[in-house]
C-alpha positions as CSV (number, residue, x, y, z in Angstrom):
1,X,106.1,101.5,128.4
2,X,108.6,100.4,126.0
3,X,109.8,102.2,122.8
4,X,108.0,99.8,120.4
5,X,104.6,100.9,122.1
6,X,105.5,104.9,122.6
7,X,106.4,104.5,118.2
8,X,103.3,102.5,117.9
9,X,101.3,105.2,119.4
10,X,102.3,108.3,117.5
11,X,101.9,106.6,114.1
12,X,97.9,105.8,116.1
13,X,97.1,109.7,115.4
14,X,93.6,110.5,115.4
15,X,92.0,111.3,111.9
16,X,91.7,115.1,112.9
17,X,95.5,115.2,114.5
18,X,96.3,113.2,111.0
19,X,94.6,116.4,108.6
20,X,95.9,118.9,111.2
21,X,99.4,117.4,110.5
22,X,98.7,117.2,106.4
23,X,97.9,120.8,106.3
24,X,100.5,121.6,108.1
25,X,102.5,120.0,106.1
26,X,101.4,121.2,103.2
27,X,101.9,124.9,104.8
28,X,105.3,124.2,105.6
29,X,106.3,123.1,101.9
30,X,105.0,126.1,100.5
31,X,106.7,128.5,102.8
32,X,109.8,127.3,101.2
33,X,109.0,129.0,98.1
34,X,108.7,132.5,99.7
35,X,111.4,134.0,97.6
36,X,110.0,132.4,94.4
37,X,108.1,134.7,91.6
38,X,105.0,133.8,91.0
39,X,103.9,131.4,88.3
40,X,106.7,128.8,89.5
41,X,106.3,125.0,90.2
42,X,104.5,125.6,93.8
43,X,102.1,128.1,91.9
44,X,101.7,125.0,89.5
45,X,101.2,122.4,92.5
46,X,98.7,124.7,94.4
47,X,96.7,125.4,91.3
48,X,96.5,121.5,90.2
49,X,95.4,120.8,94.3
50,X,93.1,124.0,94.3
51,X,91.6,122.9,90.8
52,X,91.3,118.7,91.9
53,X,89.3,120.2,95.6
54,X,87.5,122.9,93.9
55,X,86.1,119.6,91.2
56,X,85.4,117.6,93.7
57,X,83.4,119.8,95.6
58,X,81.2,120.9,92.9
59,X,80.7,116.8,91.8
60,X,79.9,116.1,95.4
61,X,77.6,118.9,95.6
62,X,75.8,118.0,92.3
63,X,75.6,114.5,94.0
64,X,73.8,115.9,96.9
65,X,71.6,118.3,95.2
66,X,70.0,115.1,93.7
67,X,67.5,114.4,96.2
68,X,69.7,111.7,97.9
69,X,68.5,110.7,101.2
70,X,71.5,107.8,102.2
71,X,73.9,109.7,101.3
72,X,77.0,107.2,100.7
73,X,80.4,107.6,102.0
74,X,81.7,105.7,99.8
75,X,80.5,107.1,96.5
76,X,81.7,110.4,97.7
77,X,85.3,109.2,98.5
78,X,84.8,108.0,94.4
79,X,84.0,110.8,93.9
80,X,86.5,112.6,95.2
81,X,89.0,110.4,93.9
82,X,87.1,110.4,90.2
83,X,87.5,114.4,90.4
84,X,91.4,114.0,91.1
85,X,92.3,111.6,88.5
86,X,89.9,114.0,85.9
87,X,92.1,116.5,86.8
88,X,95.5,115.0,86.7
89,X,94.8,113.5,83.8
90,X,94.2,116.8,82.0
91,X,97.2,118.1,83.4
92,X,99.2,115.1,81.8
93,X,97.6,115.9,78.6
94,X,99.0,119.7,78.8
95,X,102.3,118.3,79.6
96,X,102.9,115.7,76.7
97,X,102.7,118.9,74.4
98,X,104.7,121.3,76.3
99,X,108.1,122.1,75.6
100,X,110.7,122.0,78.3
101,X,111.1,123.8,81.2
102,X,114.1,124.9,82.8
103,X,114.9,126.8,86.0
104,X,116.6,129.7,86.1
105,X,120.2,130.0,87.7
């Protein structure tokens, strides 16, 4: 097998080897915070994630609690995504009328 195929392969990950990797990922970015206080940027990125899962959740529940009986893939990843950008964009609203932040040295 030549290289071209072994590359093509690994970027072929399975969709559960693909989340695996993402929350590992995500684990591993966080761990380089250890020696932060809390309330820092990471606290801010896990919040804003928390908060955009923790939305969703509750929309696609509501969705479901409807009686549905074809349940739509697709309307849930909208909703999903709808949940996110509801989020970010009230995060973006806080921002415009914060005042700077600096890091401390």
């Amino acid at each position: 097998m030549n290289e071209i195929t072994k590359q093509q392969e690994n970027n072929l990950l399975p969709p559960k080897q693909q989340i695996i990797d993402a929350h590992k990922f995500l684990l591993d970015f966080l761990e380089k915070f250890k020696n932060s206080k809390r309330g820092g940027i990471h606290d801010f990125m896990e919040i804003a994630l928390f908060n955009m899962v923790n939305s969703a959740i509750k929309n696609i529940d509501t969705y479901l609690k409807e009686g549905y009986h074809d349940v739509n893939a697709t309307q849930i990843m909208f909703i999903f995504v709808d949940a996110c950008q509801k989020t970010l964009d009230g995060i973006k609203r806080n921002l415009d009328g914060m005042p700077p932040v600096y890091f401390k040295r």
